[in-house]
C-alpha positions in Angstrom: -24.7 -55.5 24.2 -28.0 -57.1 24.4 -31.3 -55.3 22.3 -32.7 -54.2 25.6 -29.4 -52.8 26.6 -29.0 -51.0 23.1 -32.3 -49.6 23.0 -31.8 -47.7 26.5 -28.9 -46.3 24.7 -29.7 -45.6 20.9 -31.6 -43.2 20.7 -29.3 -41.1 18.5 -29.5 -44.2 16.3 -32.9 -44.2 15.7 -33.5 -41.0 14.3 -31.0 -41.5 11.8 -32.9 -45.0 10.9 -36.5 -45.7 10.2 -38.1 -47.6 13.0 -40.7 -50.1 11.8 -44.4 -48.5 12.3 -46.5 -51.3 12.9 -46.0 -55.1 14.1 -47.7 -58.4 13.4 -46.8 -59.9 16.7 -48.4 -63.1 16.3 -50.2 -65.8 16.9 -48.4 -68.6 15.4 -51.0 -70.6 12.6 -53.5 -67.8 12.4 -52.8 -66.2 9.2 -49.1 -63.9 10.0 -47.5 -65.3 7.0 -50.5 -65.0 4.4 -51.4 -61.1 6.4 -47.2 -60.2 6.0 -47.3 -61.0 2.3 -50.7 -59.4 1.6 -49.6 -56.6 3.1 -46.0 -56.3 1.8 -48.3 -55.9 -2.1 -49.5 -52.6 -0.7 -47.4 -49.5 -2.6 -47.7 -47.6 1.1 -46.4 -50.5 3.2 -43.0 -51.8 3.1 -42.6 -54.9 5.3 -38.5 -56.3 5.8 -37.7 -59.1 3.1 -37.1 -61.2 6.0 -39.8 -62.5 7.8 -39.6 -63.3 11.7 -36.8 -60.8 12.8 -37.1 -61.9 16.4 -35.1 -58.6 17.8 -37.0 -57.3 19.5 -37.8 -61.5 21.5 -33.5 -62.7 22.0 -34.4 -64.5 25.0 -36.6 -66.7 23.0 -34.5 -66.9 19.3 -32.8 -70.7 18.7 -29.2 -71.2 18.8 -29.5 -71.7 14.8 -30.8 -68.6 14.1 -29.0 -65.7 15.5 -26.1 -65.4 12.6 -28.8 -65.2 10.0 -31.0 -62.6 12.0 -30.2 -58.8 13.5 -28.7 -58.4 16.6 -28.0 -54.9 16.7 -30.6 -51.6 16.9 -28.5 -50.1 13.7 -28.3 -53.8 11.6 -32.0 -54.2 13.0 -32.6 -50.6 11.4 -31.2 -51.3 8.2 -33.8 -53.7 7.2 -36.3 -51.0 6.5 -33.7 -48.5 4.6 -35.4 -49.2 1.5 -38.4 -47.8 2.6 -39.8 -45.0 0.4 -40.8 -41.9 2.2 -44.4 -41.8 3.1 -44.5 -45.8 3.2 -45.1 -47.5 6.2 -42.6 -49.9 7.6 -44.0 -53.7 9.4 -42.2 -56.3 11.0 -44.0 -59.4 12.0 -42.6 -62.0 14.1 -45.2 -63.7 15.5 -43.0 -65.3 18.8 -43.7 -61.5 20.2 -46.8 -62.3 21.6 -45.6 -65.3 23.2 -42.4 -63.3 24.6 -42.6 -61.8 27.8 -40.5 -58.9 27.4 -41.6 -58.3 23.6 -44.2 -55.5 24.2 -41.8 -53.3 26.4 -38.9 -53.4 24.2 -41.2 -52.2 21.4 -43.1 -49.5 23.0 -39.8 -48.0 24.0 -38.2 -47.8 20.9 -41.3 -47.4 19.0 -44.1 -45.4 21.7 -46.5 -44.9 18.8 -46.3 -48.5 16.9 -49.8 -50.3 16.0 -49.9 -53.9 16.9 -51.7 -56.5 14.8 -52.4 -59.9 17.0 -54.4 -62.5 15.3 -56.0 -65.6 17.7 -57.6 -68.8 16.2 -60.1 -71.1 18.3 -57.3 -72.8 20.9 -58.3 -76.9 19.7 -57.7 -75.7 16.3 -54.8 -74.0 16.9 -53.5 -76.6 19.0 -53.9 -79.2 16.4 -52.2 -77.1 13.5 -49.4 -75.7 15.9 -48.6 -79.5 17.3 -48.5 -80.7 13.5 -46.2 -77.9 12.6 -43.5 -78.7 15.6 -43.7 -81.9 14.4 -42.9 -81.2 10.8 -40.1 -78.7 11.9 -38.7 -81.5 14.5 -38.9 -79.8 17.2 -41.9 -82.3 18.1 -40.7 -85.6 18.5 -44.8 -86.9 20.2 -47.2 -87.1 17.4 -49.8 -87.6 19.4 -51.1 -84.3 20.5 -52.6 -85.3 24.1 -49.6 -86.9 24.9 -47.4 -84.3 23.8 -49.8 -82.1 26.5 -48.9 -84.4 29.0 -45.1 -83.9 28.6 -45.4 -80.1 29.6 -44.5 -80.4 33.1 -41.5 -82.7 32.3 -40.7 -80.7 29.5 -40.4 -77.2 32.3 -37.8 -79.4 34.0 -35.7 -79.7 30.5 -36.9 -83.2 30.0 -38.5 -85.4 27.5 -36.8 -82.5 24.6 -36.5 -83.5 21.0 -32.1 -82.6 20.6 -33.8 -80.9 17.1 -35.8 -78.2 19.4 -33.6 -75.1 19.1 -36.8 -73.2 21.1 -37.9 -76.0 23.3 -40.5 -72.6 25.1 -43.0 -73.7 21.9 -43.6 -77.4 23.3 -45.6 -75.8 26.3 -48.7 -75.6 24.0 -50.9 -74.7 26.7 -49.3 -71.3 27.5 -49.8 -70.7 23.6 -53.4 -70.3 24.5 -53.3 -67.8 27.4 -54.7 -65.2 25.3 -55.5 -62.7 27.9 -52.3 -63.2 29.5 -50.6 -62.8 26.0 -52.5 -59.7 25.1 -52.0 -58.2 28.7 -48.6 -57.6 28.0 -49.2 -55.0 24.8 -52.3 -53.1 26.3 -50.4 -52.6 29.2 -47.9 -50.0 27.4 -49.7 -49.2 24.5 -53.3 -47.9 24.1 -56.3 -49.6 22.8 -56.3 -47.7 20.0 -53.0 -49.1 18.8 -53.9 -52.3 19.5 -55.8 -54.9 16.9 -56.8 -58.0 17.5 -58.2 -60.1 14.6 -59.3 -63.7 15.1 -58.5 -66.2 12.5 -61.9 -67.4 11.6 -63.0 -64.0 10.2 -59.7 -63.7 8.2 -60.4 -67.0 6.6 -64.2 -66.7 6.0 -63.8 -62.9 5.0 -60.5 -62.1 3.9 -61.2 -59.0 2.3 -63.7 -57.5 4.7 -61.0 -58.4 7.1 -58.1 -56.7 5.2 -59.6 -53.5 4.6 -60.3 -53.7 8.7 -56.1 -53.6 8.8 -55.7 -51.1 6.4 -58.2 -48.9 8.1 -55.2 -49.3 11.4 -52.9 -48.8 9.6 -54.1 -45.4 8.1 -53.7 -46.6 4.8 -55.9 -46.9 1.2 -58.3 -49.3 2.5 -59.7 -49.3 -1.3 -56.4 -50.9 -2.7 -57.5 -54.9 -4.1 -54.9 -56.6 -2.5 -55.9 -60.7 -3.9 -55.6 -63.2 -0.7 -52.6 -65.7 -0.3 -52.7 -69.6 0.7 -49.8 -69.6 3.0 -48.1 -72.2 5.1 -50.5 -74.9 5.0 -50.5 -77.5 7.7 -49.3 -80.6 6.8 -48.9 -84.1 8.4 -45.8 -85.8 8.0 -46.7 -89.5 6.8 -43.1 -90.9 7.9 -40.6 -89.0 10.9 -38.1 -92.0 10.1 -37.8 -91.0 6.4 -37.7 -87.2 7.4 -35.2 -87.4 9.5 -32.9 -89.2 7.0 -33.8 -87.0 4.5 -32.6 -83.7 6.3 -29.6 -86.0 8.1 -28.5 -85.9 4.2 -29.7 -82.7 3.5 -27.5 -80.9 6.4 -24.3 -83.9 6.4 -25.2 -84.8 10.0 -22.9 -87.6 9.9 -19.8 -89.1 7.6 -21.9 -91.4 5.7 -24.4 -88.4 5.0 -21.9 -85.6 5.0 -19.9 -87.9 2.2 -23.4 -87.8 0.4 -23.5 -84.1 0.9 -20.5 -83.3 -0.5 -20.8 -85.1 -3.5 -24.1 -83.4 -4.4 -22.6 -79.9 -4.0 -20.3 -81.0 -6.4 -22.3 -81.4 -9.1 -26.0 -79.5 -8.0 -26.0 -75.8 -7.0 -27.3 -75.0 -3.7 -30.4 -73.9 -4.9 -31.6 -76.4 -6.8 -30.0 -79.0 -3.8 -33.2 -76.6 -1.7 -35.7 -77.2 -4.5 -34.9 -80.8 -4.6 -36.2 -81.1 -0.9 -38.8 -78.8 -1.0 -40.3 -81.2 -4.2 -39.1 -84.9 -2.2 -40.8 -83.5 1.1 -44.1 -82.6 -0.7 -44.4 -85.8 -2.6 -43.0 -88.2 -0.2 -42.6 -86.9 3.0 -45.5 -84.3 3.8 -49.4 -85.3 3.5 -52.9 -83.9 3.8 -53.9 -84.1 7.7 -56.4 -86.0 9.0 -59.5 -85.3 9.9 -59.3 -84.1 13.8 -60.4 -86.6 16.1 -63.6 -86.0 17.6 -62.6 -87.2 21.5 -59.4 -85.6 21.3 -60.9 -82.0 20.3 -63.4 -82.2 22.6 -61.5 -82.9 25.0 -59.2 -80.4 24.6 -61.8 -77.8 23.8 -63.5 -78.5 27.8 -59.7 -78.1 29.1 -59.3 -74.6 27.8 -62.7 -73.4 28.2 -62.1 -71.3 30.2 -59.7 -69.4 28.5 -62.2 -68.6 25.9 -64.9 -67.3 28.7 -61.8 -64.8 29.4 -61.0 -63.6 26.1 -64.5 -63.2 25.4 -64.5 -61.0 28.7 -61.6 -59.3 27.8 -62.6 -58.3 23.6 -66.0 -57.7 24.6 -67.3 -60.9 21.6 -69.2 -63.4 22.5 -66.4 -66.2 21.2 -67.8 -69.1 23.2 -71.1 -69.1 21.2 -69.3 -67.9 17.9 -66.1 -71.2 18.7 -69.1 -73.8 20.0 -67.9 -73.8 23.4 -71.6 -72.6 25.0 -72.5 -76.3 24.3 -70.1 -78.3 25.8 -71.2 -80.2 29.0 
């Protein structure tokens, strides 16, 4: 039975179960990770141990994923059991916004959830998301324009890294459809449920901006909670050596997979994941670049227009606050 199948049907289920209250349903890069483990510090919010649940987004979850997350209303339930009474419980997976189907299947387990959407200036974005793919492989084009130019190739199935389990997040331009995106959530829940935060405030006032979700969220807004450096970009300085390092790491082949083996016989799996958390930080992952000046620019006139409509649709003047009243 699919979710949206068992969520016509559960309703029995889910007052036996906590439902999760509120939901950080994205954007990618803008903050979910450092907001989730802020938030999971407050003693009236629980948020699930496991990050990214997808559940409530199937049609969008890798091939990879699906024994490790829930796919049942009572196993998706289960996550929050350990939630005291009175506590809140979150869930943020930030593909929701970028699922089409996301929003519905929420608002019809959970009619009175709050939604937390964060947005970051779309060349920015762009740039971190792109450098992200390519770290996880699912980006084979470091060059971010020409990765751009693959998205009409890429709608046909083509031109598809065989590492890109959700091949959907190549089409970086539909990442910045905000309005679109946003659409989706006001259109079955109301305003007041409904917070979007931009990423720029979070990082230049963290606290101001927490306090702001907590306020939402009907919680003690006077709680400290101390801010979190979470999932930095990074560049990766060589794809070749990556790859052969993971190739080892997972036994892709019987040279590797004879490497493999003989490593779990003598390190614990554990340590095998510290090992390439420390070789991918000193060897394999580096500071980006600065942004190149053309390159943002040019990307900044293509999806203009996107931030004339969002600034429409919150009612903030973003194209002065991003720099895009300027452009020519």
């Amino acid at each position: 039975m699919t979710p949206s199948a068992e969520l016509t049907s559960a309703r029995p289920v889910s007052t036996r179960k906590r439902v999760p209250d509120f939901f950080i349903v994205g954007q990618f890069k803008c903050g979910t990770t450092a907001l989730y483990q802020m938030l999971r510090r407050h003693p009236q919010i629980y948020m699930s141990e496991m990050k990214e649940l997808w559940f409530f987004a199937p049609e969008l979850l890798g091939r990879s994923h699906t024994r490790s997350r829930p796919t049942t209303l009572e196993g998706y339930m289960s996550l929050f059991d350990a939630a005291e009474p009175g506590q809140l419980g979150g869930d943020a997976t930030p593909s929701y916004l970028m699922s089409e189907t996301a929003a519905e299947r929420i608002a019809q387990l959970q009619p009175d959830a709050r939604i937390i959407a964060i947005l970051r200036e779309p060349a920015s974005f762009l740039r971190s998301f792109h450098l992200q793919c390519v770290q996880n492989r699912t980006e084979t084009e470091n060059d971010l324009r020409k990765a751009l130019a693959l998205e009409d190739a890429r709608r046909e199935g083509k031109e598809i890294s065989p590492h890109a389990v959700r091949p959907h997040e190549l089409l970086y331009s539909e990442h910045v459809r905000y309005v679109d995106l946003l659409r989706r959530y006001h259109t079955v829940f109301p305003p007041e449920q409904v917070l979007v935060l931009i990423y720029e405030d979070f990082r230049r006032d963290n606290e101001a901006t927490m306090r702001r979700v907590m306020r939402f969220l009907d919680v003690d807004d006077s709680y400290r909670v101390e801010p979190v450096e979470a999932n930095p970009t990074v560049r990766v300085r060589s794809p070749r050596l990556h790859e052969l390092l993971l190739s080892v790491y997972l036994g892709r082949t019987p040279a590797t997979r004879a490497v493999k083996g003989a490593a779990k016989a003598i390190v614990p799996k554990r340590l095998r994941g510290r090992a390439l958390k420390v070789t991918q930080r000193r060897f394999i992952f580096g500071t980006p670049r600065p942004a190149n000046a053309d390159a943002t620019l040019e990307l900044r006139r293509r999806f203009k227009g996107e931030v004339v409509a969002l600034s429409d649709y919150l009612n903030r003047d973003l194209v002065t606050e991003w720099g895009y009243d300027d452009l020519d």
